[in-house]
C-alpha positions in Angstrom: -23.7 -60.7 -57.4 -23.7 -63.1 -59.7 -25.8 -63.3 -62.7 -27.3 -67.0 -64.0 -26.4 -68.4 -67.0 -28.5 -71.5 -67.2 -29.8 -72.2 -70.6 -31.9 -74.7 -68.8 -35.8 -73.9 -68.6 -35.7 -71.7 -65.5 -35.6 -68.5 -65.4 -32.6 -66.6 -64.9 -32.5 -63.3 -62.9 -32.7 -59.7 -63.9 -30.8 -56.8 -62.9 -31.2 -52.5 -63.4 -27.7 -51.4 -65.5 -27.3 -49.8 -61.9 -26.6 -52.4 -60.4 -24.3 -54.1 -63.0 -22.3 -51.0 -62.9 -22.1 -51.1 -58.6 -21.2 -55.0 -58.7 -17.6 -54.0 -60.2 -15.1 -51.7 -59.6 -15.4 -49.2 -62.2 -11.7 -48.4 -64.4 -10.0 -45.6 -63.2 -10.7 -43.6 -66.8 -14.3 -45.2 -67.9 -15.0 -45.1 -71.7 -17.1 -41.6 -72.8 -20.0 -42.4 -75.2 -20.6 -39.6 -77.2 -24.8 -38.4 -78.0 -26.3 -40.7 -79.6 -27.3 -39.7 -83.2 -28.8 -43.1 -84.4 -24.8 -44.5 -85.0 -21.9 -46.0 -83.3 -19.8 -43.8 -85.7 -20.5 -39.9 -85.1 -18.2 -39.4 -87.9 -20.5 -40.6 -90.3 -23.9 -39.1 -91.9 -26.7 -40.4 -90.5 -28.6 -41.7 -93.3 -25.2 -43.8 -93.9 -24.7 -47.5 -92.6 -22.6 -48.2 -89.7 -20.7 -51.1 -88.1 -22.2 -52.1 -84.5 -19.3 -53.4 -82.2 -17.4 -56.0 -82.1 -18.9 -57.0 -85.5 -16.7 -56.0 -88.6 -18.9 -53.6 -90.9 -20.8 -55.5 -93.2 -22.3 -54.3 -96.3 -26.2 -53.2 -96.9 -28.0 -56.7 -97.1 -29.5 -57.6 -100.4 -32.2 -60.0 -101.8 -29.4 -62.5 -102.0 -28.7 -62.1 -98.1 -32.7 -62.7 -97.9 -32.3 -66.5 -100.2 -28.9 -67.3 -97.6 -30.9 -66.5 -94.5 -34.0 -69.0 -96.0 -31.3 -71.4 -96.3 -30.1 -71.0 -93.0 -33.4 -71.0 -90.8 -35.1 -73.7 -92.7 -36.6 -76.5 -90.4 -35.8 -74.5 -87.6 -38.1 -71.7 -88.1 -41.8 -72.2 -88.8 -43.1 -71.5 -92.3 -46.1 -69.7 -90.9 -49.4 -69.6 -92.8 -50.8 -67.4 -94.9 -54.3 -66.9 -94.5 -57.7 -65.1 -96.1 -60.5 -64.0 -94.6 -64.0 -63.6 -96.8 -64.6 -61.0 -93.9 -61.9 -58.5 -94.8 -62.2 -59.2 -98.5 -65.6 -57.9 -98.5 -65.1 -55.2 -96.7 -61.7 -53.6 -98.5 -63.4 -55.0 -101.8 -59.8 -56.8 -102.5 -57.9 -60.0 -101.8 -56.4 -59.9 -99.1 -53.4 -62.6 -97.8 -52.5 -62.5 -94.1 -49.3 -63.5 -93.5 -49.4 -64.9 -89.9 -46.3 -64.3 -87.8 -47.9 -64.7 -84.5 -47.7 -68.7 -85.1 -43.7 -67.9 -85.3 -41.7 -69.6 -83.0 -41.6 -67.4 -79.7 -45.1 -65.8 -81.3 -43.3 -63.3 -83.7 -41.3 -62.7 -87.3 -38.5 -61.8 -84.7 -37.1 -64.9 -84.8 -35.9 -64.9 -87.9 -33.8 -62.4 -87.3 -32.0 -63.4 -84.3 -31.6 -67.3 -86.0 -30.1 -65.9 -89.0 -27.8 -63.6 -87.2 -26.7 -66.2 -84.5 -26.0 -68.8 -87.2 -23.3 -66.5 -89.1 -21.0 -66.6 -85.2 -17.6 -67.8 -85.3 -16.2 -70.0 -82.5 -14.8 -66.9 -80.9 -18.3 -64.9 -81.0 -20.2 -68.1 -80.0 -17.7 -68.2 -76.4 -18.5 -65.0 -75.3 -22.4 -65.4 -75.8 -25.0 -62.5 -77.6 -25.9 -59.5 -76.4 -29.1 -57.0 -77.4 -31.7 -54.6 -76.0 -35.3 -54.9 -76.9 -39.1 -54.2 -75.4 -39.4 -57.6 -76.1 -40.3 -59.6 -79.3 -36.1 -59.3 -80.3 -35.5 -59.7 -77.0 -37.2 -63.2 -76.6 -36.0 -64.6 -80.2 -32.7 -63.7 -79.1 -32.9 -65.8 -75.7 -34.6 -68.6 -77.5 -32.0 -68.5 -80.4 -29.2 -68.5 -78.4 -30.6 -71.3 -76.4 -30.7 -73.2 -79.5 -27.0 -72.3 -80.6 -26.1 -73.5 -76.7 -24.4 -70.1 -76.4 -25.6 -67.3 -73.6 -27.4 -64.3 -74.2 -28.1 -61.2 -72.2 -30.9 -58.7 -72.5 -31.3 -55.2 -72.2 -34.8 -54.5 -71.9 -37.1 -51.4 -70.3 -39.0 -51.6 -66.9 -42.3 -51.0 -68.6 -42.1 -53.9 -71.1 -45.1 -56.4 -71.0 -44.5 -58.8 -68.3 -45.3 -61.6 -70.9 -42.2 -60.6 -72.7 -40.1 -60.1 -70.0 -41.4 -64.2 -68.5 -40.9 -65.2 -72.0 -37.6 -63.8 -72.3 -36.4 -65.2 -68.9 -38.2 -68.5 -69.7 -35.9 -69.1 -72.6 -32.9 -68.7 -70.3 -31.7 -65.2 -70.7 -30.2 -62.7 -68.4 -32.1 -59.8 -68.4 -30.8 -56.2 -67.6 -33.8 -53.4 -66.8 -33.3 -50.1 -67.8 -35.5 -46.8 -67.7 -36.5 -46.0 -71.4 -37.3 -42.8 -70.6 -34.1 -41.3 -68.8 -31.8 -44.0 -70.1 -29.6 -44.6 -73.5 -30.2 -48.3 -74.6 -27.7 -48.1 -76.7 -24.8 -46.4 -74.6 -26.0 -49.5 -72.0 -25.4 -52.2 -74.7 -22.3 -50.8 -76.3 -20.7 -50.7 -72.5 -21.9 -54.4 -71.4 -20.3 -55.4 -75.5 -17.2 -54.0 -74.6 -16.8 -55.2 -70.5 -17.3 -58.7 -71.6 -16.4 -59.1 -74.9 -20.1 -60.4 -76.0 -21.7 -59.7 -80.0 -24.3 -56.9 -79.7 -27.2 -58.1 -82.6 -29.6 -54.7 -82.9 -33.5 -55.6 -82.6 -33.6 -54.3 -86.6 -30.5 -52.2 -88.0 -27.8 -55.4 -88.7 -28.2 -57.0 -92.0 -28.5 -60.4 -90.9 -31.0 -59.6 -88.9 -33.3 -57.8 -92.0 -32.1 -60.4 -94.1 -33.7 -63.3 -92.0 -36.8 -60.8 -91.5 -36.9 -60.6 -95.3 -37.7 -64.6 -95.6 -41.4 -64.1 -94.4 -42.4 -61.9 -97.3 -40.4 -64.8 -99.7 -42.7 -67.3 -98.6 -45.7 -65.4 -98.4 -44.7 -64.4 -102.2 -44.0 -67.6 -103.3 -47.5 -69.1 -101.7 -49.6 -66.7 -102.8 -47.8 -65.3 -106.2 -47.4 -61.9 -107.4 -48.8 -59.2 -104.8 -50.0 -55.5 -106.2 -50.0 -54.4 -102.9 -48.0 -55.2 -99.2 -48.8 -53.9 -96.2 -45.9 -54.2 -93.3 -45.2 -52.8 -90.0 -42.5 -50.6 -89.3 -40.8 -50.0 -85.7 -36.4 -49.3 -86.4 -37.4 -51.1 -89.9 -36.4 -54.4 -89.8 -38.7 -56.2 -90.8 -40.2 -53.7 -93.7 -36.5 -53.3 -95.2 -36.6 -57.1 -95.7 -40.0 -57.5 -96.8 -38.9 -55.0 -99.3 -36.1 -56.7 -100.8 -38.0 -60.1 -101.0 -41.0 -58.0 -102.8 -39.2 -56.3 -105.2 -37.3 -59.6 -106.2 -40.3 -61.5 -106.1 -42.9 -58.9 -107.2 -41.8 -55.7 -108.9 -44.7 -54.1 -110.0 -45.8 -54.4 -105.9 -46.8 -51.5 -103.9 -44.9 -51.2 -100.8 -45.9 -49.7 -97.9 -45.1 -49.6 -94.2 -47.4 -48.7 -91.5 -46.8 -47.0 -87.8 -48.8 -45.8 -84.7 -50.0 -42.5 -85.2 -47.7 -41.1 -81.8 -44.4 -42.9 -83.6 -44.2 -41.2 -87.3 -40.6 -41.0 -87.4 -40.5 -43.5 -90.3 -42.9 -41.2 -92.2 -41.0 -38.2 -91.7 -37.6 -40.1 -92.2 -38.8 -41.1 -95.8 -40.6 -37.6 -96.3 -37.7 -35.5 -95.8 -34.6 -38.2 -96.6 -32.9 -38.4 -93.7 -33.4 -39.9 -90.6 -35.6 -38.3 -88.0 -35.5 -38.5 -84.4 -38.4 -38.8 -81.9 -39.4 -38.5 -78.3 -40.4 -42.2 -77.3 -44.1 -42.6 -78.4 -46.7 -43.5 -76.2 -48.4 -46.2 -78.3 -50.1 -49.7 -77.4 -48.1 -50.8 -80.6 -45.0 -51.5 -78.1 -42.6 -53.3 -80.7 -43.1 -49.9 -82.6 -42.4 -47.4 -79.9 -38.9 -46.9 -81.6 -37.5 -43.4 -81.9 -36.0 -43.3 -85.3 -35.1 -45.9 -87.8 -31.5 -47.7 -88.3 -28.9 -47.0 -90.7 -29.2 -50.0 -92.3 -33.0 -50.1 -92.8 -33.4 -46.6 -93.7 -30.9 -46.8 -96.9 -33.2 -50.0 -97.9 -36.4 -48.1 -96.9 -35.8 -44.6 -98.7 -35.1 -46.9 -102.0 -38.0 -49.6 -102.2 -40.3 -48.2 -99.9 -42.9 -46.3 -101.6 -45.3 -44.6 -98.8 -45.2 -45.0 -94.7 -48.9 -44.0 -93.3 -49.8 -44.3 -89.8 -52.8 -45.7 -87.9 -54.2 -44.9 -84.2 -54.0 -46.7 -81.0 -58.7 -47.4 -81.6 -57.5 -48.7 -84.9 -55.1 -51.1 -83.6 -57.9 -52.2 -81.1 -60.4 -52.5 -83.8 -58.1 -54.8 -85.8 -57.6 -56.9 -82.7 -61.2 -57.6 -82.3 -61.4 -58.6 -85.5 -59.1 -61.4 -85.7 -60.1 -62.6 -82.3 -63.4 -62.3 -83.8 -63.5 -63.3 -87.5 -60.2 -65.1 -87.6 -59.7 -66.4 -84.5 -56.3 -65.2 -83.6 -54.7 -63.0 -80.9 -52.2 -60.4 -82.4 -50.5 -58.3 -80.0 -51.3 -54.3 -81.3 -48.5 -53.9 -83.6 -49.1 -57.1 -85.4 -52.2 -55.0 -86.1 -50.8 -52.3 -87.8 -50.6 -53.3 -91.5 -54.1 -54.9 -91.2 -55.1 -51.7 -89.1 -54.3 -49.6 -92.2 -56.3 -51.4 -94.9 -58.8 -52.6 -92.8 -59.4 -48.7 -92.3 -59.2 -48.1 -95.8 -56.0 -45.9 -95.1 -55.0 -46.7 -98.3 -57.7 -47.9 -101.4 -56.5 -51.3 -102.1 -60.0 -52.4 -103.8 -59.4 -54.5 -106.7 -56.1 -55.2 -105.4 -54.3 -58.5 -104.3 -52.6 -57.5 -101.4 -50.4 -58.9 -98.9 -50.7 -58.4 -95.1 -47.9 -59.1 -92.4 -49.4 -60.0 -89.0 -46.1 -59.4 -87.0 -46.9 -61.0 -83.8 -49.1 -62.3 -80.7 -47.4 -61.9 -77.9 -49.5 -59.7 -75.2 -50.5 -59.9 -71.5 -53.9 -62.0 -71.4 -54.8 -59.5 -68.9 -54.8 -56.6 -71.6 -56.1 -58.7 -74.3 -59.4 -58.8 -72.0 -59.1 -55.4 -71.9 -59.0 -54.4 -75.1 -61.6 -57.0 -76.2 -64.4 -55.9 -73.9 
């Protein structure tokens, strides 16, 4: 078996990590992967960064990293809008700027991220292609990036992410690898396929390039809109809420920040509650691109410093906040792009009298569903 590596518009094919594994002859002594603890290093504490192999260890990203990685996706990203609604300003009694990721390339903030991390490759890195994992958002920003940088990419994803993501992800010429979220170590899988062929694993959120280039949505929103009292972001493995973060308190510092997660996925919460980094069963949320079990290295140390409260919002919430942009807005957001705008829509949080800044994350989601959950 062979796998595809077009980087022309078809699709290529996708394959279970089974079946990778039966393809080859496995070595006679097969590398051990110890528990995973939420690090490639076991050695270190978990609230500690760690280097993600073959990438040399690279230090917590700052609001610096954030102004490089503006550089380096400008007029290849979109510089989404950032819209108001006299809607949602009545009813929080504030002003309230939506920062519209779902008109990002490949329909989320993701692919900011996965530009600004593919752009720092050297010749060597560029050869052997990317690799990630991801339910889908990270994983279709990587394919498209990648396509872009003519280099291949493969993707580990799970068997029960949307088909929408998974088309998408295939569509934008990447190989994609199934695995079973549920009995199966996503990041044992990746750290194996890194090492058998030599490929860069880029994380869906813990890699500072990655928050960095997340970071650049909350500059421009800031920079459009001016100072903020108040920003609402969503939080999966924290990617994007650890960049938001550092571009807020450079550009803002007397703003609020807060990060919002389904109600089944409080890991974040508990993470910042007790200051270390907790670990979850998977949630069972709608807001797939936050069903995350705990967050990253990386994101937490940015997180436990600028990040003042993490609140959570329900699975009818998220619905709710759906219905109202496809109804007062105009807009399909997949359910976690709803989650910020979940929470003050809900009045989780008082924000009246407040200017306050919203992150719409994304849009991607099966038609089918969004029927479903408009009806």
């Amino acid at each position: 078996m062979t796998a595809q590596r077009s980087l022309e518009g078809h699709a290529a094919p996708f394959f279970t990590f089974a079946q990778l594994l039966a393809e080859k002859e496995r070595p006679a002594q097969a590398p051990r992967f110890p528990k995973h603890r939420g690090s490639w290093d076991n050695d270190r504490p978990s609230n500690q960064p760690c280097a993600l192999p073959p990438m040399r260890a690279l230090p917590v990203p700052t609001y610096d990293d954030v102004v490089d990685a503006a550089v380096r996706i400008d007029g290849i990203a979109h510089r989404t809008p950032v819209l108001t609604s006299r809607t949602a300003d009545e009813r929080t009694g504030a002003s309230i700027f939506f920062k519209c990721e779902n008109f990002q390339r490949m329909g989320a903030f993701k692919f900011r991220g996965a530009y600004n991390a593919i752009s720092h490759f050297d010749a060597e890195q560029r050869a052997a292609g990317v690799l990630t994992f991801s339910s889908g958002n990270h994983a279709q920003a990587i394919a498209l990036s990648a396509r872009l940088a003519g280099i291949h990419a493969t993707i580990i994803m799970p068997h029960d992410a949307p088909a929408a993501k998974v088309a998408a992800t295939k569509g934008y010429g990447g190989e994609v690898i199934v695995y079973d979220r549920y009995k199966e170590n996503r990041e044992e899988i990746g750290r194996r396929l890194a090492e058998e062929r030599g490929m860069t694993l880029i994380p869906p959120y813990d890699h500072p390039h990655v928050m960095a280039g997340q970071g650049t949505a909350v500059k421009e929103l800031i920079e459009e809109t001016g100072p903020l009292d108040m920003l609402f972001v969503c939080l999966g493995g924290g990617g994007l809420l650890s960049g938001s973060a550092l571009s807020a308190t450079a550009l803002s510092p007397q703003c609020q920040i807060i990060g919002v997660e389904p109600e089944a996925g409080n890991d974040g919460q508990q993470s910042l509650a007790r200051g270390e980094i907790v670990h979850i069963k998977v949630p069972k949320t709608l807001a797939d691109g936050a069903a995350t079990q705990h967050l990253g290295n990386y994101t937490f140390a940015v997180i436990q410093r600028l990040v003042q409260q993490i609140v959570t919002v329900s699975d009818a919430q998220l619905v709710e906040a759906m219905r109202f942009f496809a109804q007062r807005m105009k807009m399909v957001v997949e359910p976690t792009g709803c989650l910020a705008a979940a929470a003050v829509l809900n009045g989780i949080v008082p924000v009246e009298g407040k200017r306050v800044g919203v992150v719409i994350s994304g849009g991607n989601v099966d038609l089918e569903r969004l029927a479903d959950f408009l009806r």
